[in-house]
N, CA, C and O atoms as a Tripos MOL2 file, in Angstrom:
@<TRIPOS>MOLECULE
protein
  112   111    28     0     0
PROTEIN
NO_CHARGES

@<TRIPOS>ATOM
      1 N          18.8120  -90.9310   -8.8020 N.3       1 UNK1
      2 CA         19.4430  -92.2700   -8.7830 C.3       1 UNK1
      3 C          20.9120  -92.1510   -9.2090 C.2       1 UNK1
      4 O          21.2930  -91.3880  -10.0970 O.2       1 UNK1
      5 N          21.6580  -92.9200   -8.5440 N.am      2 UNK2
      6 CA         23.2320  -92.8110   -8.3670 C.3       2 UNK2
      7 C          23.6950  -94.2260   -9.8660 C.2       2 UNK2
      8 O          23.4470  -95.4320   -9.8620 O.2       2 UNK2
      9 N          24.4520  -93.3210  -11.0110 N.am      3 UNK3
     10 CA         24.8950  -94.6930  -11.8800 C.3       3 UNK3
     11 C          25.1210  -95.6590  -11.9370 C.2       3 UNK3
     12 O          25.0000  -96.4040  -12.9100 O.2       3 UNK3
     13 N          25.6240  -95.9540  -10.5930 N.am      4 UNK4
     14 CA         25.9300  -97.4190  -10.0560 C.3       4 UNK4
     15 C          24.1180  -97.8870   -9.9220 C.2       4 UNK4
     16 O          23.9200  -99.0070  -10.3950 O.2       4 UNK4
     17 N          23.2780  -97.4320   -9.5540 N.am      5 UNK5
     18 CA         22.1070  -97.8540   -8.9300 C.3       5 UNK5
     19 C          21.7360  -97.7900  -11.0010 C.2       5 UNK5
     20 O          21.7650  -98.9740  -11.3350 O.2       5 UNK5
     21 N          21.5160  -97.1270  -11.9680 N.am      6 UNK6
     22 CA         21.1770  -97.1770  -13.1890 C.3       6 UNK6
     23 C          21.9060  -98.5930  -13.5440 C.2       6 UNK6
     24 O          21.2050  -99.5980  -13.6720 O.2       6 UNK6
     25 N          23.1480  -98.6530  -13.6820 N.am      7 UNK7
     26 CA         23.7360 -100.0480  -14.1880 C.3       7 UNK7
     27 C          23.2270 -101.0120  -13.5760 C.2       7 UNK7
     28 O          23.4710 -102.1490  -13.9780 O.2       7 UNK7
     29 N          22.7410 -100.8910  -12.9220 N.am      8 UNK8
     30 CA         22.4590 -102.5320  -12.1210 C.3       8 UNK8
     31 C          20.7500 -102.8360  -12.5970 C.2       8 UNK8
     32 O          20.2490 -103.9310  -12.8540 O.2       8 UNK8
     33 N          20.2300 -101.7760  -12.6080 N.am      9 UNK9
     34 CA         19.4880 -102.1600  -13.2080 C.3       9 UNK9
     35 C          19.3380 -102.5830  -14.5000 C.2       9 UNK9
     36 O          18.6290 -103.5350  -14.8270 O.2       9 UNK9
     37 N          19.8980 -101.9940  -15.1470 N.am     10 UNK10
     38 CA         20.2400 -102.5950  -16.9200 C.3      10 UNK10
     39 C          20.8330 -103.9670  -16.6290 C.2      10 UNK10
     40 O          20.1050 -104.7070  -17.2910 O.2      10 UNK10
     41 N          21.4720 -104.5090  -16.1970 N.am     11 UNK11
     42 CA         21.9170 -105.8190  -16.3290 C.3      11 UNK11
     43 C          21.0290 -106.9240  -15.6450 C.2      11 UNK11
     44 O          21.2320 -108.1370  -15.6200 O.2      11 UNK11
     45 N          19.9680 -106.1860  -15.0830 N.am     12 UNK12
     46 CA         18.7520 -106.8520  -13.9300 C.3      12 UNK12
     47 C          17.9380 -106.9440  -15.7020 C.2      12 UNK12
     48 O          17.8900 -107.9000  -16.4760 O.2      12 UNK12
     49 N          17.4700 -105.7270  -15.8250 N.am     13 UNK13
     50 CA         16.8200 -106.0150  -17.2880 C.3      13 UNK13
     51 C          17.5130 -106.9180  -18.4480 C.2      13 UNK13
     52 O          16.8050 -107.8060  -18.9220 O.2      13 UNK13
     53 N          18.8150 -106.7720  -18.9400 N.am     14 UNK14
     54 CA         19.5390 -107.9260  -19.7650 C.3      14 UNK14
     55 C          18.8390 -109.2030  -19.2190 C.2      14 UNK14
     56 O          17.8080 -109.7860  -19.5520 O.2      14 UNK14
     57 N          19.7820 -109.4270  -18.2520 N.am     15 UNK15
     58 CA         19.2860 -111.2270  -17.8750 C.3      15 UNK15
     59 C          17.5710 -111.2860  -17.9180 C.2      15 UNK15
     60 O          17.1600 -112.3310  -18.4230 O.2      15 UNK15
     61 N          16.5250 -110.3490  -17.4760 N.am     16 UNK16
     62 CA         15.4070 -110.9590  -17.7820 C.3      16 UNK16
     63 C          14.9860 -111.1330  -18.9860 C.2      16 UNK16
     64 O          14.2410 -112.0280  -19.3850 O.2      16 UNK16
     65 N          15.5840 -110.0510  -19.7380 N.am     17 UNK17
     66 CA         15.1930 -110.2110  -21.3580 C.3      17 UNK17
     67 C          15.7920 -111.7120  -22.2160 C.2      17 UNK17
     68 O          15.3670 -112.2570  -23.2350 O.2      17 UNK17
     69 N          17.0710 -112.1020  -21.2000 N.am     18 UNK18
     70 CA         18.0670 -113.1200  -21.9270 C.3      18 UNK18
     71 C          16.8630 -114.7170  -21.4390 C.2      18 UNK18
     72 O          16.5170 -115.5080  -22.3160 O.2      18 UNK18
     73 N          16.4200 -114.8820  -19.9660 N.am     19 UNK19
     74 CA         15.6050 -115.6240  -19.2450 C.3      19 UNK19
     75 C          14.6790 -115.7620  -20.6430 C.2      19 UNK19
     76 O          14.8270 -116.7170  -21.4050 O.2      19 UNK19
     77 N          13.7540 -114.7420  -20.8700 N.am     20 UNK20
     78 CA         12.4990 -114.7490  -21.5830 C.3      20 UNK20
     79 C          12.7800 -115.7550  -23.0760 C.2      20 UNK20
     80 O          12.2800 -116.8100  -23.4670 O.2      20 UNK20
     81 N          13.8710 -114.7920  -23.6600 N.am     21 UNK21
     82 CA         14.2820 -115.9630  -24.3920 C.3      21 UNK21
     83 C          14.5580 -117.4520  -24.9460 C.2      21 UNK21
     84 O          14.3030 -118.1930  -25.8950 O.2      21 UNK21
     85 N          15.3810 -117.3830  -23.4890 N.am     22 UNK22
     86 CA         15.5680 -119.4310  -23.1670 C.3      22 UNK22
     87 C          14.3050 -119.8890  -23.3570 C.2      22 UNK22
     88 O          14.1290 -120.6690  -24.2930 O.2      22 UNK22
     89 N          13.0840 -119.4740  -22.4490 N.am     23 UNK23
     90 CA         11.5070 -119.8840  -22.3460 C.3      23 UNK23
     91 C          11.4820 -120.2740  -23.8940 C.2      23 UNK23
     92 O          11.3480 -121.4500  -24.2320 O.2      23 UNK23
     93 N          11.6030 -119.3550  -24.7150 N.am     24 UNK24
     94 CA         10.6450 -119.0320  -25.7980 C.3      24 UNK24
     95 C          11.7580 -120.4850  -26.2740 C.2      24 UNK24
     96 O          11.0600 -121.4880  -26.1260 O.2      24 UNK24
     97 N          12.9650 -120.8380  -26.6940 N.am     25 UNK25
     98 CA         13.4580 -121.8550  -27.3660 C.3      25 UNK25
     99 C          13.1930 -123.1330  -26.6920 C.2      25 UNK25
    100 O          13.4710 -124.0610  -27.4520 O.2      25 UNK25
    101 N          12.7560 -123.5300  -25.5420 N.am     26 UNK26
    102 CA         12.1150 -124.5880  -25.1300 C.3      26 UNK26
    103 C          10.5090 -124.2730  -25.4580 C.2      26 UNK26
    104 O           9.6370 -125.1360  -25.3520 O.2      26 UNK26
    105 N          10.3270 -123.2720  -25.7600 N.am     27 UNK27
    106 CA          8.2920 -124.0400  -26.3940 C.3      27 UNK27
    107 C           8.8840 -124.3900  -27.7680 C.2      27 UNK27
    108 O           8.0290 -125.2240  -28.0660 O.2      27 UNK27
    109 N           9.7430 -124.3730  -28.8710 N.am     28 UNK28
    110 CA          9.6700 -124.7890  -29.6920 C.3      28 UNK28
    111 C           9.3410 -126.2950  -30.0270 C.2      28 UNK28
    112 O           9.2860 -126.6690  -31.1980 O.2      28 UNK28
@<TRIPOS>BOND
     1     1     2 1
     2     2     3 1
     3     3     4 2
     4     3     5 am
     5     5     6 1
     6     6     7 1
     7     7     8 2
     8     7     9 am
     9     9    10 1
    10    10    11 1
    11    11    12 2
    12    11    13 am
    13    13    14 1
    14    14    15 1
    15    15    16 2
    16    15    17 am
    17    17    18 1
    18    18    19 1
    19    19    20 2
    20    19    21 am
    21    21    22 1
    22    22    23 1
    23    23    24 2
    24    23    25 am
    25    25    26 1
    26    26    27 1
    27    27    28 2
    28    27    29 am
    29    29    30 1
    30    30    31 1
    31    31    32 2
    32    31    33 am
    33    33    34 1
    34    34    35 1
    35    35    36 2
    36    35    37 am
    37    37    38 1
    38    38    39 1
    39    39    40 2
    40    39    41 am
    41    41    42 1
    42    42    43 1
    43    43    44 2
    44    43    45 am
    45    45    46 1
    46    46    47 1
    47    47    48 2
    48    47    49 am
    49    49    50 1
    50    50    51 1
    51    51    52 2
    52    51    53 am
    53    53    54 1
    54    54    55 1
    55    55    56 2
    56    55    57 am
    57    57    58 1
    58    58    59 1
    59    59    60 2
    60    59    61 am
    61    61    62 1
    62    62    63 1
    63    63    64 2
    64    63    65 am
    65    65    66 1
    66    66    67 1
    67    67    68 2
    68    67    69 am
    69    69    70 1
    70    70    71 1
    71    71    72 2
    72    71    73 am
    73    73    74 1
    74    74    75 1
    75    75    76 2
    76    75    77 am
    77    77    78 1
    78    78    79 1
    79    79    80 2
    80    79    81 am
    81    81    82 1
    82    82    83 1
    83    83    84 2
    84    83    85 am
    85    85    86 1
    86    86    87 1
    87    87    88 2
    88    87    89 am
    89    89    90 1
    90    90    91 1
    91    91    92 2
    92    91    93 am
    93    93    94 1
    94    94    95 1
    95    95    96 2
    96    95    97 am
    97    97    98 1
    98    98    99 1
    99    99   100 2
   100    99   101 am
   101   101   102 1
   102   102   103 1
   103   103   104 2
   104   103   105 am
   105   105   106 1
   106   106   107 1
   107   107   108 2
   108   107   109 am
   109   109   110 1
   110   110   111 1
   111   111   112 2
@<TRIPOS>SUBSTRUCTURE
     1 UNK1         2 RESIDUE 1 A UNK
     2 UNK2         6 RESIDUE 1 A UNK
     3 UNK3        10 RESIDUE 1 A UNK
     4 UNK4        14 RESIDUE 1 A UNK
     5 UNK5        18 RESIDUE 1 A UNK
     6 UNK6        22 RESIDUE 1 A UNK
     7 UNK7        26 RESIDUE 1 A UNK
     8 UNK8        30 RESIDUE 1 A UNK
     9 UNK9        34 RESIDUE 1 A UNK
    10 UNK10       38 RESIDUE 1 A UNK
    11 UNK11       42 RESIDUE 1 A UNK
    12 UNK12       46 RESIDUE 1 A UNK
    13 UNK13       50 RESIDUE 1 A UNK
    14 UNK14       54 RESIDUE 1 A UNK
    15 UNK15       58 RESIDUE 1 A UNK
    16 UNK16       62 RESIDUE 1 A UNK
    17 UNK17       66 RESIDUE 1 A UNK
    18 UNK18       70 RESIDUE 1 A UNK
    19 UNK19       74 RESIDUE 1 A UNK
    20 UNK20       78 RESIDUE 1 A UNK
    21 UNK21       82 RESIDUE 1 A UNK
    22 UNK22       86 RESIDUE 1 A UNK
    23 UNK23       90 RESIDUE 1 A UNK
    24 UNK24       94 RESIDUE 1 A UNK
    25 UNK25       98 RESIDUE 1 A UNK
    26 UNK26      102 RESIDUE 1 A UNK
    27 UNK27      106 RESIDUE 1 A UNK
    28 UNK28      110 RESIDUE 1 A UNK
């Protein structure tokens, strides 16, 4: 896998980890 193809995935993972989050402060 080409670095460009690694970075994009890390920022694919950020935003889902950031998504999961938001969820979790609206069940409060």
């Amino acid at each position: 896998m080409s670095e460009e193809e690694e970075e994009e995935e890390e920022e694919e993972e950020e935003e889902e980890e950031e998504e999961e989050e938001e969820e979790e402060r609206c069940d409060d």
